[in-house]
N, C-alpha and C positions, 0 to 999 in steps of 0.2 A: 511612485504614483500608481495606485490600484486601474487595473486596467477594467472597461466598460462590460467586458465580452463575458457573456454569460457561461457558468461554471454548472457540472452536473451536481446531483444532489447527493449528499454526505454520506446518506442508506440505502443508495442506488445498488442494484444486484450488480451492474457492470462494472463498478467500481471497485465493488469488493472481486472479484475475479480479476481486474487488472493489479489492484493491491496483491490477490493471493499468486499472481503471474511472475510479478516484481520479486517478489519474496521467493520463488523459487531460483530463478534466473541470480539472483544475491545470492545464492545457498548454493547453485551450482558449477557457476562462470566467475563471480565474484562481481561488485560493485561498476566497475570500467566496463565488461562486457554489457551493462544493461543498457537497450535500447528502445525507445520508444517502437520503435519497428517489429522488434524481439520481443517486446512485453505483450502487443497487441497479437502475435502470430500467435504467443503460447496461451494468452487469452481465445484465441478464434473471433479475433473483434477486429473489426476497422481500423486501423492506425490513428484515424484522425482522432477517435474515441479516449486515444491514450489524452488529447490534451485538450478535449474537452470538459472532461476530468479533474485533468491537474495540469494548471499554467503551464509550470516548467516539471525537469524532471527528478530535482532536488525536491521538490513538493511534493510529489512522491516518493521518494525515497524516506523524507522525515516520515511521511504518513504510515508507510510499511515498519522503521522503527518504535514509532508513537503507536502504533496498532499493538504489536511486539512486545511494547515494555508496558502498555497497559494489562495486556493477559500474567504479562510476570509480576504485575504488582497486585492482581486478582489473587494470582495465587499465594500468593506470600502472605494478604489478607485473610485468605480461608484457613493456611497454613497456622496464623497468628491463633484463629477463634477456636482451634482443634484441643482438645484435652493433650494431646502429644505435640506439638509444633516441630 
């Protein structure tokens, strides 16, 4: 059941900053170490912000992936249209 409570916006600057927070803290502590707590310090944002955000923390985590694999599919696309691929 979709929950009522209002979510930030998809091209929110804080967003992408808790996204580019996640992805560090993933890169440098590994997956288990990520905390909503830790995302929001290495952002410089309110904690609460992290789940205002994003419901849970799994929903972030795809979105840092889905972020991720869309830039790899970018370039794989400009890679394709290049006289040298």
């Amino acid at each position: 059941m979709a929950s009522d409570r209002r979510i930030g916006g998809p091209d929110s600057k804080n967003r992408g900053v808790l996204l580019d927070a996640a992805e560090q803290l993933m890169l440098e502590d590994g997956y288990a170490a990520v905390t909503s707590r830790r995302v929001a310090e290495r952002a410089a944002l309110k904690p609460q912000l992290v789940h205002y955000y994003f419901r849970t923390m799994d929903e972030m985590f795809i979105e840092v992936f889905r972020r991720r694999a869309k830039q790899g599919l970018e370039a794989l696309a400009e890679a394709l249209q290049s006289d040298q691929p």
